[in-house]
C-alpha positions in Angstrom: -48.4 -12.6 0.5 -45.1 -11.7 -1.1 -46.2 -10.2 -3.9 -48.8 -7.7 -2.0 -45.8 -6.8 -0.2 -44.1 -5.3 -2.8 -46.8 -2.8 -3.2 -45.3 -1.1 -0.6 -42.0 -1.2 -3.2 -43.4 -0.2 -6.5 -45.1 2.3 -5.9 -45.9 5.8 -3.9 -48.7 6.9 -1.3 -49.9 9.1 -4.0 -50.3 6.6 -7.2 -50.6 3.4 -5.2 -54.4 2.8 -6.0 -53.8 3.0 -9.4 -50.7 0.6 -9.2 -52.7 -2.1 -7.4 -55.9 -1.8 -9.8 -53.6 -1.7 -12.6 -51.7 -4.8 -11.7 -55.1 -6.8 -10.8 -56.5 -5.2 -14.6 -53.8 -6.7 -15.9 -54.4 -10.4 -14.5 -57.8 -10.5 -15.6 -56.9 -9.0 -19.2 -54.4 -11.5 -19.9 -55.9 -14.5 -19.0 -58.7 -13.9 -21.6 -56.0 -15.2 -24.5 -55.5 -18.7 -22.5 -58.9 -19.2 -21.7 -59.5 -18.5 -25.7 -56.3 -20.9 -26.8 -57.6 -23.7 -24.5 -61.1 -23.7 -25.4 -60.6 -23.6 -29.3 -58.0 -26.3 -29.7 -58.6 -28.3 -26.5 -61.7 -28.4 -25.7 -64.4 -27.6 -28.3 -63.0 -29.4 -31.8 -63.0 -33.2 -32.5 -59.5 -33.3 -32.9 -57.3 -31.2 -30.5 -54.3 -29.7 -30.8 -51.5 -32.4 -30.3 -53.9 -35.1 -31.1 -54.5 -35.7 -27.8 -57.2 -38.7 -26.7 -60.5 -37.0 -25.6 -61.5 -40.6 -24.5 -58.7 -40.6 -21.9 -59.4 -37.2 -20.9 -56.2 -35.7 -22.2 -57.8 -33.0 -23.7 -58.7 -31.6 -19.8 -55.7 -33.2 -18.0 -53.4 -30.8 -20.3 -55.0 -27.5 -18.8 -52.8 -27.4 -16.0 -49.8 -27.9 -17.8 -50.3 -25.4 -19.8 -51.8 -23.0 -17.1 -48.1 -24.0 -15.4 -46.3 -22.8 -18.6 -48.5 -19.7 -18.8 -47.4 -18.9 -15.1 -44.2 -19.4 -15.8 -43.7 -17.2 -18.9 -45.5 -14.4 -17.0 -43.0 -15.3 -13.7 -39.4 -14.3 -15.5 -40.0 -10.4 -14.6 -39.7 -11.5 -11.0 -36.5 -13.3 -11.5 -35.0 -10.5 -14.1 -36.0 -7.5 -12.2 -36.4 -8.5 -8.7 -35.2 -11.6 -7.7 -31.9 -9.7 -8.5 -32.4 -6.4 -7.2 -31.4 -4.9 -4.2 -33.2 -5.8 -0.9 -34.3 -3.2 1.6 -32.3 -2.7 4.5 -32.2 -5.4 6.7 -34.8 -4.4 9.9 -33.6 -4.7 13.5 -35.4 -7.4 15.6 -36.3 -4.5 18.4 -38.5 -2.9 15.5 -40.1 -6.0 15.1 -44.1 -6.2 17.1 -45.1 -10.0 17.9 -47.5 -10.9 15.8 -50.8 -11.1 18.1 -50.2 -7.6 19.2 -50.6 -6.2 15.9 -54.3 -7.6 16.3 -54.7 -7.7 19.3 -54.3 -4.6 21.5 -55.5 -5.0 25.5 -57.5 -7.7 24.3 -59.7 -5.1 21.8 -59.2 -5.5 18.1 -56.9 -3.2 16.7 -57.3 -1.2 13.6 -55.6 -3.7 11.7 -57.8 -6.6 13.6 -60.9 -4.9 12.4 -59.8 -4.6 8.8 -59.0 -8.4 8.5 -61.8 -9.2 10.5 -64.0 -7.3 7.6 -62.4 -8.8 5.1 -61.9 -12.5 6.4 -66.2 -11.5 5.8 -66.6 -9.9 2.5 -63.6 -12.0 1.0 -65.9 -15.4 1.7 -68.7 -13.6 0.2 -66.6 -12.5 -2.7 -65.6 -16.4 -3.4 -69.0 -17.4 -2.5 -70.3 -15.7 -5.4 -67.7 -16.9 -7.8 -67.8 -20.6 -6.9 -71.9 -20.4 -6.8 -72.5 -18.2 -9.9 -71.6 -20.2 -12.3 -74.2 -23.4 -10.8 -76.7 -20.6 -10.4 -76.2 -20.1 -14.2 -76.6 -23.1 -15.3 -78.9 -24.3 -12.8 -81.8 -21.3 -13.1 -81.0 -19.9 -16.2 -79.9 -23.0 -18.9 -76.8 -21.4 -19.3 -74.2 -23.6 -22.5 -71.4 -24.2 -21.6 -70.7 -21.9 -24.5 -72.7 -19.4 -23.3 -71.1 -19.9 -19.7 -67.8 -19.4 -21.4 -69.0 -15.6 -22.9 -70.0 -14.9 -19.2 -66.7 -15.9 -18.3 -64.6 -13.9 -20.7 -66.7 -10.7 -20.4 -67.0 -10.8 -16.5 -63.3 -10.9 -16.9 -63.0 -7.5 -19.2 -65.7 -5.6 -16.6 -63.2 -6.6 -13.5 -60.2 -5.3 -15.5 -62.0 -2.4 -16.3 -63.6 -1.7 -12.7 -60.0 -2.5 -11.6 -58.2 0.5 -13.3 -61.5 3.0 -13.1 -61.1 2.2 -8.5 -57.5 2.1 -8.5 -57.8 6.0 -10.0 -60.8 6.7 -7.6 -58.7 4.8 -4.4 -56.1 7.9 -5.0 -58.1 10.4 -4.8 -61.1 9.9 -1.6 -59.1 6.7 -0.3 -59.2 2.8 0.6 -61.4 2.6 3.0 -64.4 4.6 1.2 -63.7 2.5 -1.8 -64.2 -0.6 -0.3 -67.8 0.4 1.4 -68.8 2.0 -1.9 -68.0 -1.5 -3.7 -69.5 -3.4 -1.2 -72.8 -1.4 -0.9 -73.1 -2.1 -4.4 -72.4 -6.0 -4.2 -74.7 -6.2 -1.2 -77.5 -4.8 -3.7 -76.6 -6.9 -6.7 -77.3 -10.2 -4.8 -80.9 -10.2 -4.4 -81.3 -8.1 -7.7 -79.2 -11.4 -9.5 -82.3 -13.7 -7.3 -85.2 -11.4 -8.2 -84.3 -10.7 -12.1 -83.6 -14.2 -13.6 -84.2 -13.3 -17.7 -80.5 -14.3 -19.1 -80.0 -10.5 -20.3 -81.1 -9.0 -16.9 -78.7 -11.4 -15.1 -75.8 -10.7 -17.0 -75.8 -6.8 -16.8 -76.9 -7.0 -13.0 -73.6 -9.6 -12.7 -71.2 -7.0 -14.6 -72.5 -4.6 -12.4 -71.2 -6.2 -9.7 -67.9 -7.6 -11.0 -67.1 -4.1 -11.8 -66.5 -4.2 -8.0 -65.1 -7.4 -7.6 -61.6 -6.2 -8.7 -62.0 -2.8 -7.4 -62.8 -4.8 -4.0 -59.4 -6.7 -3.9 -57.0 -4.2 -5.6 -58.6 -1.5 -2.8 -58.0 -4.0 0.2 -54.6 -4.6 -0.4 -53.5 -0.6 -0.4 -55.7 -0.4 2.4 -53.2 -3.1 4.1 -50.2 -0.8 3.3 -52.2 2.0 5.2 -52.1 0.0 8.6 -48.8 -1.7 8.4 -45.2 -0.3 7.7 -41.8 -1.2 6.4 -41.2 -3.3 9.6 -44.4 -5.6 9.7 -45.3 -5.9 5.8 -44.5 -9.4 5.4 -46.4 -10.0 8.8 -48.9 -8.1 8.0 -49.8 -9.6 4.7 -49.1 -12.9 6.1 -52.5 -11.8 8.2 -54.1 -10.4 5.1 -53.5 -13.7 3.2 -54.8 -15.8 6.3 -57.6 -13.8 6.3 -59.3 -14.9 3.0 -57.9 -18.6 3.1 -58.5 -19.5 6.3 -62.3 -19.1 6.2 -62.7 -19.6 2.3 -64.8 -22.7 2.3 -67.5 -21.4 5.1 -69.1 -19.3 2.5 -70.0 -22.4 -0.3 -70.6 -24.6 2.9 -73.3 -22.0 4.1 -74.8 -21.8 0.3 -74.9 -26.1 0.1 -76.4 -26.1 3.3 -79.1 -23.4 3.4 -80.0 -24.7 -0.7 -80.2 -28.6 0.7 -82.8 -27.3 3.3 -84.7 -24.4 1.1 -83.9 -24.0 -2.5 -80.9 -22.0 -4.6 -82.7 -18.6 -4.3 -82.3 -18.8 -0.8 -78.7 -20.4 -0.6 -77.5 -17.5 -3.0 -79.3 -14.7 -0.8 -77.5 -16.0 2.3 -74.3 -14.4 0.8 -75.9 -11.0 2.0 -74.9 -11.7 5.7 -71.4 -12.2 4.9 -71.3 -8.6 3.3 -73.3 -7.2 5.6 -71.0 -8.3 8.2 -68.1 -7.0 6.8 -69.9 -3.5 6.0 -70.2 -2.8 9.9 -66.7 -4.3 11.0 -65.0 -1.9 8.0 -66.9 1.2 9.5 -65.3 0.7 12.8 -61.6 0.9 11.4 -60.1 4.8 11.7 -58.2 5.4 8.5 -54.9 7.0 9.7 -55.0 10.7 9.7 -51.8 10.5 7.6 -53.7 9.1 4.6 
């Protein structure tokens, strides 16, 4: 929440696409090195680094540890450069909209209510597909874990990539025709990634789509900026935030369930109606005139 916020800091109307798809580029870039470090002196040799007992699990139970370190070396920017730095002016409490009216408007959904009811959708499809994909891998496909690992790593690179190439493209025809060109796109892979099941098919028909994954978030947050202003940001991204927590275990309960009772094909397809739900409540928000 707070760091989405400062979006509206770092950056202008005119280069704020490329700021947000540049920053999420960067997240998926760097935590290729980690993943690398971990799994070649953790998890794959005999003998790990720190001798630590693979019997005991020690090997695994470090992983967070180190993930904390990683976070924290990669946290000092904010206290160096902003923890320090000067806040805005302080905003007066008459500027200040309660909270349900800024979704709520004569009880009809606002602009703003119909972004985050959009994405509250495609957001649970988005995770859906990230907590499922690797199961469906292994599951359909025979996927290593080494092999798993590669998917991993270059899935990683394509959303870095598709990240930085939508942040450019969010500049110059806008958020909101972003996010329905990334989601028509993820609405198709689906039932390609069900119908096309050779390993070699199923990986480029998955990069396709994870092109759009980060092009997806980095896109939703600017979009946010477009809807709120200085007075309601943290508000406002307290919302956005809700929006894809709140609901984030709906979409893996729909996959269980609809698998249990069919099969994975099915379970997998389901994810379709969570996009397509948020395509038709992101056509109904007006983009401000302004942007």
């Amino acid at each position: 929440m707070f760091y989405n916020s400062y979006l509206f800091n770092f950056s202008e109307k005119k280069n704020r696409g490329i700021v947000s798809g540049l920053s999420f580029a960067l997240g998926f870039f760097l935590i290729i090195p980690l993943i690398l470090f971990l799994y070649n002196y953790f998890i794959i040799p005999e003998t790990t680094l720190l001798n630590l007992d693979k019997s005991q699990f020690e090997h695994v139970r470090a992983v967070p540890v180190l993930v904390a370190i990683w976070f924290l070396i990669f946290s000092i920017p904010i206290f160096v450069y902003i923890q320090f730095s000067k806040p805005r002016k302080a905003t007066s409490r008459r500027n200040v909209k309660p909270l349900i009216s800024l979704i709520l408007n004569k009880r009809k959904l606002t602009n703003l209510g119909k972004f985050l009811v959009a994405r509250l959708f495609y957001a649970d499809a988005i995770i859906a597909i990230q907590i499922s994909v690797g199961i469906f891998t292994v599951t359909v496909l025979g996927l290593s874990a080494k092999e798993l690992l590669q998917l991993v790593l270059l899935t990683a690179i394509t959303q870095g990539i598709g990240a930085v190439l939508g942040g450019f493209l969010n500049d110059k025809v806008g958020s909101k025709k972003v996010i329905q060109l990334c989601l028509y796109c993820v609405f198709l892979v689906i039932p390609c990634l069900v119908f096309f099941q050779d390993k070699i098919s199923f990986v480029l028909i998955f990069q396709f789509g994870a092109f759009f994954f980060g092009t997806l978030q980095s896109a939703s947050r600017v979009m946010m900026t477009n809807l709120v202003n200085e007075n309601n940001l943290g508000q406002g991204f307290g919302l956005f935030t809700l929006a894809s927590r709140s609901t984030a275990i709906l979409g893996p309960i729909m996959i269980g369930t609809i698998t249990y009772f069919t099969n994975l094909n099915f379970g997998f397809l389901s994810i379709t109606i969570l996009i397509l739900v948020g395509i038709l409540m992101i056509k109904k928000v007006n983009v401000p005139k302004s942007y």
